[in-house]
C-alpha positions in Angstrom: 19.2 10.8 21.3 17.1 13.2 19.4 18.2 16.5 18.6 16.1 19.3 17.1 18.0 22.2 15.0 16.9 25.2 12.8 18.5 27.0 10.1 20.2 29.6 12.3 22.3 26.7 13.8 19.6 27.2 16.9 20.1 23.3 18.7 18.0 21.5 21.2 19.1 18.5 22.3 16.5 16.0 23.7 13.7 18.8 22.7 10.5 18.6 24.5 6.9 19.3 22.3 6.9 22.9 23.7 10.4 23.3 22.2 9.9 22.2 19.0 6.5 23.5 18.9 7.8 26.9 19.4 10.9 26.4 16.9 8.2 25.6 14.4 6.4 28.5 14.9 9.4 30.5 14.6 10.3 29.7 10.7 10.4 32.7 9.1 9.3 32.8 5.5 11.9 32.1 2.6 13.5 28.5 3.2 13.9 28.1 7.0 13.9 24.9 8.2 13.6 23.1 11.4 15.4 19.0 11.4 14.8 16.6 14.3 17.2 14.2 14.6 17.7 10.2 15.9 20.6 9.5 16.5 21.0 5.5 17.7 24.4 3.8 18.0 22.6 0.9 17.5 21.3 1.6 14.0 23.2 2.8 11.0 21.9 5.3 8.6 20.5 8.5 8.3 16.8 9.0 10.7 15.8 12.5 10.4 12.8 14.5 10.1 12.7 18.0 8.4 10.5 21.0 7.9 11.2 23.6 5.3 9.1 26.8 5.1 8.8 28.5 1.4 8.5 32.0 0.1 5.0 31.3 -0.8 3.6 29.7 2.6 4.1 26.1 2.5 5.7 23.8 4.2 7.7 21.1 2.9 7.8 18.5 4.9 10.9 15.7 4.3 11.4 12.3 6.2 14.4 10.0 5.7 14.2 6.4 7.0 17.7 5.5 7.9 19.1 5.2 3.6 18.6 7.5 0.8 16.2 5.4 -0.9 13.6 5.9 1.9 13.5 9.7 1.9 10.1 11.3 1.6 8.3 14.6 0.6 5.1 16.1 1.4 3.7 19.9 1.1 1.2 21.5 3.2 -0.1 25.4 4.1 -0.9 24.0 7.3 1.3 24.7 10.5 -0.8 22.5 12.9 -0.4 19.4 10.2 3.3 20.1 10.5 3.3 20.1 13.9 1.4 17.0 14.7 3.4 15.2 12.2 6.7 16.2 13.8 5.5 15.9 17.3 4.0 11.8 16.1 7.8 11.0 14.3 9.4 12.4 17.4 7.2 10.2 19.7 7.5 7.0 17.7 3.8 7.1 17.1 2.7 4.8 14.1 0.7 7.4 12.8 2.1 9.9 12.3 2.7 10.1 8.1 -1.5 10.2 8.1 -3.0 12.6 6.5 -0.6 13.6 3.8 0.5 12.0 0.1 3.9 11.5 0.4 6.2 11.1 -2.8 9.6 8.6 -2.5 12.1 10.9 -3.4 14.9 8.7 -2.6 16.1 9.2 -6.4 17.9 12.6 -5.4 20.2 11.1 -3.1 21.3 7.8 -4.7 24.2 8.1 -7.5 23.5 5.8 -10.5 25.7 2.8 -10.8 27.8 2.4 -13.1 26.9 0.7 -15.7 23.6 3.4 -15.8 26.1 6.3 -16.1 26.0 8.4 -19.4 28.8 6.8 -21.7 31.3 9.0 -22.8 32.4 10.0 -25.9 35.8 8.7 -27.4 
C-alpha cells in the first residue's frame, strides 16, 4: 500500500496524482517535506520516496530502495521535475530517476563495522 505524508503529519493513504500533486505544491519554504511510501508485506526493507523543500528554493529530492545502502539524493529548483519524478516512482514507471544526477548517499545510514570503528585509547 502506498501512503503519502507531509511534515505537518498531513496522511494520504493510497494517494491519487491530484493528491500528491497538490501536497507538493503545498511545501512551504524552510525544510517541508512530502514522503510517499510502499509498504509490501512481501518485501522487507525500507521503499520510500521523499521531497524536501529548502530555505533557498530547492528541492531535495531523496529515494531509498528497500536498504540503507541504496538511498539517493538529487536537488532541483524545479517543482514540475519533482512532480513527475514522484508521480513516475509512485506509478512503478522505469523512468522515472531521468533527468537528474543522483549521488548514493547510502553512507549516512549504514554504521561502520567494527573492526572500521575508531580505536580507543587505553
Amino acid at each position: 500500500m502506498l501512503t503519502a505524508t507531509n511534515g505537518r503529519g498531513h496522511a494520504v493513504k493510497r494517494p491519487t496524482k491530484p493528491a500528491v500533486g497538490a501536497m507538493l505544491a503545498n511545501l512551504r519554504r524552510g525544510n517541508e517535506h512530502l514522503i510517499l511510501e510502499r509498504q509490501d508485506e512481501e518485501r522487507e526493507g525500507d521503499w520510500y520516496i521523499q521531497v524536501w523543500f529548502r530555505e533557498n528554493n530547492t528541492y531535495q529530492l531523496e529515494y531509498r530502495d528497500g536498504v540503507p545502502a541504496e538511498h539517493y539524493q538529487t536537488l532541483t529548483v524545479s517543482q514540475d521535475k519533482v512532480l513527475q519524478a514522484v508521480l513516475g516512482w509512485m506509478l512503478n514507471k522505469p523512468d522515472w530517476r531521468e533527468g537528474f544526477m543522483w549521488n548514493n548517499i547510502g553512507h549516512m545510514f549504514t554504521s561502520a563495522p567494527d573492526d572500521e570503528a575508531e580505536p580507543s585509547t587505553p
